[in-house]
Wavefront OBJ file of the C-alpha trace (Angstrom):
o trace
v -3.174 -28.117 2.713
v -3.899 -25.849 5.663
v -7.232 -25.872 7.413
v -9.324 -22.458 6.514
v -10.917 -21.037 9.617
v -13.503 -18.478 8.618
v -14.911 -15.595 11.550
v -17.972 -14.702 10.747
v -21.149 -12.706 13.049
v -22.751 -9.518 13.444
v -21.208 -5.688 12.501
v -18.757 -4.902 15.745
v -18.261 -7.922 17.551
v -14.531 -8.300 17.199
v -14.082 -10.352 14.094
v -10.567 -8.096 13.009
v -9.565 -7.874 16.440
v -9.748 -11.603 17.047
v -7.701 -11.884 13.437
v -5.051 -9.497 14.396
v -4.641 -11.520 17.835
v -4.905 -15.617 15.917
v -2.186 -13.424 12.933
v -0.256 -11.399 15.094
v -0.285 -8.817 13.088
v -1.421 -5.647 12.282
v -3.196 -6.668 8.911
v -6.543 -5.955 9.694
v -8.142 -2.591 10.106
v -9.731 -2.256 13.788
v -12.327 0.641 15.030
v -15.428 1.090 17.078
v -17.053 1.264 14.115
v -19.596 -0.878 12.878
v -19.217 -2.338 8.869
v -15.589 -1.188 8.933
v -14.573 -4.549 6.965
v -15.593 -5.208 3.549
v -13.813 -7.751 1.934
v -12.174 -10.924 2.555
v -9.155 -10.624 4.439
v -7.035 -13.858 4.643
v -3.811 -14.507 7.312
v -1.712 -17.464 8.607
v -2.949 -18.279 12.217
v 0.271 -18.423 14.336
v -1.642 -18.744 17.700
v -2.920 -22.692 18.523
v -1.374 -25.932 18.237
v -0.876 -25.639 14.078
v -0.621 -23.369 11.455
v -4.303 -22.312 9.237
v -5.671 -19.979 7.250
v -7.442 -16.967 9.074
v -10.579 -15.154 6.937
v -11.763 -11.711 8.543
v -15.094 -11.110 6.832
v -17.418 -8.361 7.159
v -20.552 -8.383 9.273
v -23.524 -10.712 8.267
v -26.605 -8.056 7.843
v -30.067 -8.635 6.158
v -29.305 -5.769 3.861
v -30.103 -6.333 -0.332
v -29.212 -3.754 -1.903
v -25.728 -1.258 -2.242
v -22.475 -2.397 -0.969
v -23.967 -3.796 2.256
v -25.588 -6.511 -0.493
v -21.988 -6.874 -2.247
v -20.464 -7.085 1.297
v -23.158 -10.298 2.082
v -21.481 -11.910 -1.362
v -18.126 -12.089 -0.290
v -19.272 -13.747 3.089
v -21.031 -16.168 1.612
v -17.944 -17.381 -0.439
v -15.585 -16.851 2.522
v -18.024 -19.544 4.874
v -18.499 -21.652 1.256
v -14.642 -22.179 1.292
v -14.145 -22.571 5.265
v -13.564 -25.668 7.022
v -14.749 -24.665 10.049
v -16.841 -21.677 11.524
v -15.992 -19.292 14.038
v -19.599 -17.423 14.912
v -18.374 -14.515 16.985
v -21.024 -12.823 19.363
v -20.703 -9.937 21.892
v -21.300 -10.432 26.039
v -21.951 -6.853 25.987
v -24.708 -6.699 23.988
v -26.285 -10.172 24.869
v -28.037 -12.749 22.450
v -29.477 -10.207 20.085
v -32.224 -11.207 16.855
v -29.488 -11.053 14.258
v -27.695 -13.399 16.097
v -30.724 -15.692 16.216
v -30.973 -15.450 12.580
v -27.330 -16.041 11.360
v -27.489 -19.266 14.244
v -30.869 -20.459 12.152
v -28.515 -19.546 8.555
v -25.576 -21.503 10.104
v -27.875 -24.606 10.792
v -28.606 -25.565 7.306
v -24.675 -25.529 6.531
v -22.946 -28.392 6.046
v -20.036 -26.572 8.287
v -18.639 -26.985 11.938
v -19.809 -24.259 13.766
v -17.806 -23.307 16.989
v -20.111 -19.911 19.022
v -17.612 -17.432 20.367
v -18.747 -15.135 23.093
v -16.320 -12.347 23.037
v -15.832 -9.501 24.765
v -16.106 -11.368 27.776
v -12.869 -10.060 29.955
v -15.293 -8.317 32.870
v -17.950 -11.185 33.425
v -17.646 -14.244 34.581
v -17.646 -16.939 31.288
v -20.166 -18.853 33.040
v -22.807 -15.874 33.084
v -21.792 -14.421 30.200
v -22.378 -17.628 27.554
v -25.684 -18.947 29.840
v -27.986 -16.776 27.238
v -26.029 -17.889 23.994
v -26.788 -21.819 24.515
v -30.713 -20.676 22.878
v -28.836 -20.548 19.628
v -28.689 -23.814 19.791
v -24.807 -24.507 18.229
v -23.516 -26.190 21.028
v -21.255 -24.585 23.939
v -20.190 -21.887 23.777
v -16.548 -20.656 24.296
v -16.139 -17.407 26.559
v -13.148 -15.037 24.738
v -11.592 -11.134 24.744
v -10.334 -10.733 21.329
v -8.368 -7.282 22.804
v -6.758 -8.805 25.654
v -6.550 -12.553 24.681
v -7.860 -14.348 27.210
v -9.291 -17.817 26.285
v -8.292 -17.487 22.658
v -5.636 -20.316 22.881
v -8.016 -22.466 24.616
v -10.708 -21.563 21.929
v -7.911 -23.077 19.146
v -7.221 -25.874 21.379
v -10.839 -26.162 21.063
v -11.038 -26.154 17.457
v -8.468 -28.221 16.526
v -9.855 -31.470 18.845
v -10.854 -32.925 15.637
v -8.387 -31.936 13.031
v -5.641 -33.924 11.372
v -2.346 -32.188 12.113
v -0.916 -29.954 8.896
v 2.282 -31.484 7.976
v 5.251 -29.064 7.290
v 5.132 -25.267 7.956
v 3.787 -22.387 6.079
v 5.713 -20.516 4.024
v 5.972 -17.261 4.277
v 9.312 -16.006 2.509
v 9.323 -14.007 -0.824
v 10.011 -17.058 -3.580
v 6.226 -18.434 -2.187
v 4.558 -15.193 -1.790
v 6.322 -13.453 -4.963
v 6.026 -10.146 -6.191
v 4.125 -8.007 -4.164
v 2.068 -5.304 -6.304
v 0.088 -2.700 -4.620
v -2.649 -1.011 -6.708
v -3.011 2.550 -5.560
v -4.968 5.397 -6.805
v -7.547 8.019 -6.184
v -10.841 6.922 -4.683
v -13.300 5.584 -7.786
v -10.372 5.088 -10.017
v -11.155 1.449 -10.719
v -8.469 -0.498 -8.515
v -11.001 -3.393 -6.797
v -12.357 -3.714 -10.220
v -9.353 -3.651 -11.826
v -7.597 -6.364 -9.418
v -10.875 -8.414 -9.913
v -10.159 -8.616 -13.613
v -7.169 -9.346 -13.096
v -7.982 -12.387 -10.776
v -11.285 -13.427 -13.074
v -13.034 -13.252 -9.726
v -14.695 -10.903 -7.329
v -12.512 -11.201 -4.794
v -13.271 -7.530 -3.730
v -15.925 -5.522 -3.513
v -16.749 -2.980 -6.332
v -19.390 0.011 -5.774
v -20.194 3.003 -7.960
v -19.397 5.372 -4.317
v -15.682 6.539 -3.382
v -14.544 5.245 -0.561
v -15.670 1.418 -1.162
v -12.842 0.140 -0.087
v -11.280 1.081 3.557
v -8.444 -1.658 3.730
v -5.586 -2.610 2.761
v -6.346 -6.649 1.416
v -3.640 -8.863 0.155
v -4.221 -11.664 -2.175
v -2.314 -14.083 -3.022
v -2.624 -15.868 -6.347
v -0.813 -17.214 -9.527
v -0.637 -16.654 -12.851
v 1.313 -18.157 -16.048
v 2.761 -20.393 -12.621
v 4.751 -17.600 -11.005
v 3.126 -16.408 -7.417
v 1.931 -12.832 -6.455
v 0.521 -11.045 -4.150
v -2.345 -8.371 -5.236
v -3.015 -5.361 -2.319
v -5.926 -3.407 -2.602
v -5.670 -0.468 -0.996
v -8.111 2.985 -0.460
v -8.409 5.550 -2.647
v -6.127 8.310 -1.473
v -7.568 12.375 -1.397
v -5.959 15.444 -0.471
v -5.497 15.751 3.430
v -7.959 18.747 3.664
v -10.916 16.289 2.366
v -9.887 13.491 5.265
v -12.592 14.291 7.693
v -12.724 10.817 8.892
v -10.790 9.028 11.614
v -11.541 5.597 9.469
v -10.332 6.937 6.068
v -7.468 8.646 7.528
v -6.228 5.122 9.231
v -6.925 3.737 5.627
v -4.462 6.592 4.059
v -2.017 5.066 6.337
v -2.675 1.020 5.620
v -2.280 2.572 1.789
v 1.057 4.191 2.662
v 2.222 0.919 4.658
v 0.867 -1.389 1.685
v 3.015 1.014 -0.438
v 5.960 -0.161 1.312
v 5.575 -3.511 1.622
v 4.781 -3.657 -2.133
v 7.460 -4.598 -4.653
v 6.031 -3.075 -7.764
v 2.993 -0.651 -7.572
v 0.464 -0.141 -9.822
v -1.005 3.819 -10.311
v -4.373 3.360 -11.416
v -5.249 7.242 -13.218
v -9.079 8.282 -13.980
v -9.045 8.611 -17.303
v -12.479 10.304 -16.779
v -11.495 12.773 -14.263
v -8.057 13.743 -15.634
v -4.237 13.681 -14.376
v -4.815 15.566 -10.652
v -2.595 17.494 -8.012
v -3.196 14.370 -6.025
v -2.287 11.801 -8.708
v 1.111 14.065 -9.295
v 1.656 13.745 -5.139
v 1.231 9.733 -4.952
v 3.535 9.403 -7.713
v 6.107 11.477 -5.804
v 5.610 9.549 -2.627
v 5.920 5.717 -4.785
v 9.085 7.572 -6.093
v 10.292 8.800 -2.554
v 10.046 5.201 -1.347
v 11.895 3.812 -4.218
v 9.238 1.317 -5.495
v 8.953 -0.250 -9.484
v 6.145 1.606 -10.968
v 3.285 0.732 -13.587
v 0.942 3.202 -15.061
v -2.466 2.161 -16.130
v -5.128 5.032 -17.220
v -8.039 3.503 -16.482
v -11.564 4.015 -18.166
v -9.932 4.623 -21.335
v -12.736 3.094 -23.294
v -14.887 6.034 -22.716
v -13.166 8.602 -24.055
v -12.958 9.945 -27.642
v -9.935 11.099 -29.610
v -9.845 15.063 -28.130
v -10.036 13.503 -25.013
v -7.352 10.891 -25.083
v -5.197 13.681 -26.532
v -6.048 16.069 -23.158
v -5.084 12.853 -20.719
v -1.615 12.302 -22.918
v -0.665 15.839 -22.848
v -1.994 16.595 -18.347
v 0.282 13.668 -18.531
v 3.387 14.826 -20.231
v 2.775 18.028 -18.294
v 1.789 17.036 -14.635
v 3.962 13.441 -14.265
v 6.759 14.012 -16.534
v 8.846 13.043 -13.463
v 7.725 9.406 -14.574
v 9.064 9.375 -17.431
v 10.899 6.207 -16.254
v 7.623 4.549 -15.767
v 5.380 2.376 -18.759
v 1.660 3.652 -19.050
v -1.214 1.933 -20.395
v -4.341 2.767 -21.480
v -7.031 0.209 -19.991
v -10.314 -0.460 -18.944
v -10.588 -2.473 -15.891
v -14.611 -2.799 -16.656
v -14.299 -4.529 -20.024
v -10.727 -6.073 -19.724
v -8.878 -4.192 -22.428
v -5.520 -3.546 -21.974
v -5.847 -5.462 -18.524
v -3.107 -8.326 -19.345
v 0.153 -6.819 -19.999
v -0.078 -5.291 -16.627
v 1.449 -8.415 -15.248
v 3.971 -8.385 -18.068
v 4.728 -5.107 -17.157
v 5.176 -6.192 -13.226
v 7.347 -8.668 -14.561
v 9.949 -6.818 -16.352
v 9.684 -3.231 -13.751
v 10.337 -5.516 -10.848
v 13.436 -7.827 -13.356
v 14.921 -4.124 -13.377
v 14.387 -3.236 -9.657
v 16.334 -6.204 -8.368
v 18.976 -6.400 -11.558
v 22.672 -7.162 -10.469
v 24.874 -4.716 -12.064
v 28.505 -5.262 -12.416
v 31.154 -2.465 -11.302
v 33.349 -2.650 -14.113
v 30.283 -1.737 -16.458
v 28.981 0.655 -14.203
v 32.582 2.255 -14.177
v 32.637 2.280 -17.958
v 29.614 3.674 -18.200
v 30.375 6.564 -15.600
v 34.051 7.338 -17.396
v 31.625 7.632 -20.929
v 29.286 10.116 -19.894
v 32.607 11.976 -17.594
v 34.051 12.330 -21.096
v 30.920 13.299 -22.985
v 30.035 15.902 -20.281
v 32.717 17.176 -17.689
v 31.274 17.493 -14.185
v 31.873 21.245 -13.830
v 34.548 23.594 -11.409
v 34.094 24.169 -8.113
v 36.735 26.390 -6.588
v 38.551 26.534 -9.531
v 39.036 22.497 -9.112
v 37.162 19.842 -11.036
v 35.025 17.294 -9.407
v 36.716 14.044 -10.276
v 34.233 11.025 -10.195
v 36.881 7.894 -10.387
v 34.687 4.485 -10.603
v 31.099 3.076 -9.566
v 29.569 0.065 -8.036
v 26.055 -1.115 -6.771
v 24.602 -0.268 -3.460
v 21.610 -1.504 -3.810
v 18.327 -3.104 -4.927
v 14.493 -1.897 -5.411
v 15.211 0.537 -6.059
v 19.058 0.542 -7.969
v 21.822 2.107 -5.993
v 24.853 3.046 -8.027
v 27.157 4.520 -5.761
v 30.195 6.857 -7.108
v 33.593 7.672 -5.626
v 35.443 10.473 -6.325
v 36.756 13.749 -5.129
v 34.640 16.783 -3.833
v 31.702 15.084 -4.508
v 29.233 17.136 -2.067
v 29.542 19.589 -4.592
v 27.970 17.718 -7.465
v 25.220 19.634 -8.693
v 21.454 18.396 -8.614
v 21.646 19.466 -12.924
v 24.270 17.057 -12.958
v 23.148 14.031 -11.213
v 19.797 14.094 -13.184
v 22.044 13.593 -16.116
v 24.041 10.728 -14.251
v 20.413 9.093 -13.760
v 19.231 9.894 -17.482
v 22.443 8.426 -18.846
v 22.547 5.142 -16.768
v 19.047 4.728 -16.913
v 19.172 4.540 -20.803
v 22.466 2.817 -21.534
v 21.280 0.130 -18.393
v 17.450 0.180 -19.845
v 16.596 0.298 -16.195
v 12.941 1.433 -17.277
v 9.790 0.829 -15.047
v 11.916 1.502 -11.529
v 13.283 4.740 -9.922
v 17.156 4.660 -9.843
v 19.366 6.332 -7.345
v 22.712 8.093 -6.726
v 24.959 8.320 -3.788
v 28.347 10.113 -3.868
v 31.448 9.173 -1.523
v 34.402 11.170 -1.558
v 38.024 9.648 -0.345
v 39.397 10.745 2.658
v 42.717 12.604 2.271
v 45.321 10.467 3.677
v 47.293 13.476 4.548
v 44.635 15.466 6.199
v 45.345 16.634 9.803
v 49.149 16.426 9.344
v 51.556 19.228 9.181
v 54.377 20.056 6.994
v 57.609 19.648 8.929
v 59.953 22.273 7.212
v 63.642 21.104 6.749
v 66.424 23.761 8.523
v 67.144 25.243 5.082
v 63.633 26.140 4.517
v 63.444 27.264 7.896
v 65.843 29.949 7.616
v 64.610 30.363 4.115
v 60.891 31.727 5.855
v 63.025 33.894 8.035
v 64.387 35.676 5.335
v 61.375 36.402 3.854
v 59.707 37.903 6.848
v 62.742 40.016 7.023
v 62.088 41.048 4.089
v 58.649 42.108 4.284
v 58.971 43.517 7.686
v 61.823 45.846 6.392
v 58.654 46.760 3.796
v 56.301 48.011 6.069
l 1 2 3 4 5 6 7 8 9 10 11 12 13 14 15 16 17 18 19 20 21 22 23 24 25 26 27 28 29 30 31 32 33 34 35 36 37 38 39 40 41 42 43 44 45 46 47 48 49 50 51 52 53 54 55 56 57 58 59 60 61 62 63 64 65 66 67 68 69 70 71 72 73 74 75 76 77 78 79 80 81 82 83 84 85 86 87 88 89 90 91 92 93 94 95 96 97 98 99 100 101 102 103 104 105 106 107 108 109 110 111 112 113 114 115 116 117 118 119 120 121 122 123 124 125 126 127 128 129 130 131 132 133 134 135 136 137 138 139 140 141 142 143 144 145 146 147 148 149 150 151 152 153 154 155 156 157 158 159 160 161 162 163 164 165 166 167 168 169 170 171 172 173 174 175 176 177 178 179 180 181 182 183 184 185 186 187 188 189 190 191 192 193 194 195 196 197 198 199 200 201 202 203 204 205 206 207 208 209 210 211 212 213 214 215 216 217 218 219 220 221 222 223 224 225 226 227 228 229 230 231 232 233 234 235 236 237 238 239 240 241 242 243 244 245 246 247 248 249 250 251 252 253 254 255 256 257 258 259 260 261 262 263 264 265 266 267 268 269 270 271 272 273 274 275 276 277 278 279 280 281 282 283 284 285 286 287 288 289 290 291 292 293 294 295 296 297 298 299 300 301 302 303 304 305 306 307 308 309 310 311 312 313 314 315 316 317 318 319 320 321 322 323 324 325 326 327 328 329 330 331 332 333 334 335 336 337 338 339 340 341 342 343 344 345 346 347 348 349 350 351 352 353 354 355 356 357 358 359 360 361 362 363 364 365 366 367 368 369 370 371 372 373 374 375 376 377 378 379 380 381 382 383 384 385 386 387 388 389 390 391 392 393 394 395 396 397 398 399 400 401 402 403 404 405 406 407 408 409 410 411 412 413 414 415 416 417 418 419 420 421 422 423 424 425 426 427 428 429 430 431 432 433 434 435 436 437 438 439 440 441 442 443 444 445 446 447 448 449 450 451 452 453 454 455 456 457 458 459 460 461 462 463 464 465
């Protein structure tokens, strides 16, 4: 197994930074902002003489209560499953009382501690770690997260005393399997909802919108196949983004998005089907991704109400209508475990191999059933059809004047494939290719006869006039 390396310290003092540098990677979100990071954020170090797991955690404060409590909870199991301790501390600032009491916390663990000075890249390391050494957890190592310097030597540091990791990590798709990113609104019940899912609070939860700034990917297993959970912000309307932090956390949820196989929409059952729940649909859609629909909250509702959510629903996504929906309740667990089931079979359909001559068959049945229509007086001729591509499906068609197809038309190419296929629970997409005319660009070379042929005709009509 790979040695876990766990940063921990005060709000600010480079913790993300110095995980983006060890990853090399943009994974973690970074800004001069204290209590930015919430949750656990794991990575495979790439930087040092072996590969490890890398845990961003948020800062250690003395606060009890609100998130900043739940916050303190998810430290505590990140340094509980660590094998060693990386106690970050800023030059700038200088040996401050909360650093004096996480260095008293850290003494009663049963953990090697290694003190990181960083921030260091204007002072001389000698001056700038001389008023750390009161903490009393040995020397300390001078660093800058930001530009690097010293954080190979702090590794080299590190691993001294550790066995070396046999074989590699892996890091292709059959070890991290499918990738599903829960998205929603803000307060919609996606931490809680992965947490169920997990049986664990791997995330933090809070009654507040907002809660969660970052996009965290965790990898797990269940009924022995892998995956990889994302939590990502809630997502509001761009006039409501005030914020320079939740704006750069709209844009970790549109990246996680992306690098998501299947994605989860969680819906507030309480708060209805919304403009905004209609426009993340659209842009899941517009980047081709599996989709599952869970309503959440749906516990709380009675039967008028349920019957308001079905029919917003019907009305405001029927553009999903490729898409499974559940009713669930993330708090209580109901409904909660045929999500994965539901993963499962969207993402089966997202990567399914389709064979040309069925696709061709299919395309020559619905030709028959419903003629593509004139254009010019001429009708569009669609000849055969073959796969382009995977997650989402590409069918691509050849025929003649197909630039012309109309959009009426193609939406009943998708219908029809997408129910004689049972492609449900992934968008599917068309592309038309016409044949180039072997015979374009050449002229008609007349034969005498015809030649004298045109000459009488002009005659003719000359003699007319």
């Amino acid at each position: 197994m790979l040695p876990v390396i766990t940063l921990i310290g005060r709000p600010n003092v480079g913790k993300s930074t110095l995980f983006n540098r060890l990853t090399q990677t943009r994974d973690a979100l970074v800004a001069d902002f204290p209590g930015l990071t919430r949750d656990r954020q794991y990575g495979i170090g790439v930087v040092g003489p072996q590969p490890y797991v890398i845990v961003d955690t948020g800062g250690i404060s003395l606060a009890e209560t609100g998130v900043e409590a739940l916050m303190q909870r998810q430290v505590q199991h990140a340094i509980e499953e660590a094998d060693h301790l990386l106690f970050l501390t800023d030059a700038r600032d200088g040996c401050t009382p909360g650093d004096l009491d996480i260095a008293q916390r850290l003494r009663r663990l049963d953990r090697p501690v290694t003190l990181v000075v960083n921030k260091s890249d204007t002072l001389d390391p000698v001056l700038a770690t001389a008023e750390f050494h009161q903490l009393g957890l040995g020397e300390p190592v001078a660093i800058s997260a930001t530009h690097g310097r010293g954080v190979r030597d702090l590794l080299e540091w590190v691993f001294a005393g550790f066995p070396v990791a046999a074989g590699e990590p892996a890091t292709d798709e059959t070890e991290s399997g499918i990738r599903v990113a829960v998205v929603g609104r803000p307060n919609a019940g996606k931490s809680t909802l992965i947490n169920r899912i997990l049986g664990d609070e791997r995330v933090v939860t809070f009654d507040s919108p907002g809660t969660t700034r970052d996009s965290i990917f965790i990898p797990f297993q269940s009924r022995g196949r892998p995956y990889t959970l994302i939590d990502t912000a809630g997502m509001r309307r761009r006039a409501r983004i005030d914020d320079t932090i939740e704006k750069f956390s709209v844009i970790k949820t549109l990246q996680a998005i992306d690098a998501a196989h299947v994605v989860i929409l969680v819906l507030d059952a309480h708060q209805g089907i919304g403009e905004q729940d209609a426009t993340l649909a659209g842009h899941i859609i517009e980047r081709g991704r599996a989709l599952v629909v869970a309503i959440n909250k749906w516990d709380g509702l009675d039967p008028d109400q349920r019957a308001q959510v079905k029919t917003q629903f019907a009305r405001k996504l029927a553009f999903l209508d490729f898409a499974t929906m559940h009713q669930t309740s993330a708090l209580h667990g109901s409904g909660v475990g045929l999500l994965l089931e539901e993963v499962d079979q969207a993402y089966a359909n997202a990567t399914r191999s389709l064979s040309t001559p069925e696709l061709t068959r299919l395309l020559e049945a619905a030709t028959q059933e419903h003629q593509p229509p004139l254009v010019r007086g001429r009708r569009i001729k669609l000849r055969y059809a073959h796969q382009g591509g995977r997650n989402p499906p590409i069918i691509v068609i050849h025929g003649n004047q197909t630039e012309a197809v109309p959009e009426t038309y193609r939406r009943y190419l998708i219908n029809r494939f997408r129910r004689e296929l049972k492609l449900m629970g992934t968008p599917l997409r068309l592309e038309f290719k016409t044949g180039s005319n072997p015979f374009e660009g050449q002229h008609n070379r007349l034969t005498p006869r015809q030649l004298k042929h045109r000459q009488r005709l002009r005659r003719f009509v000359n003699r007319k006039t």
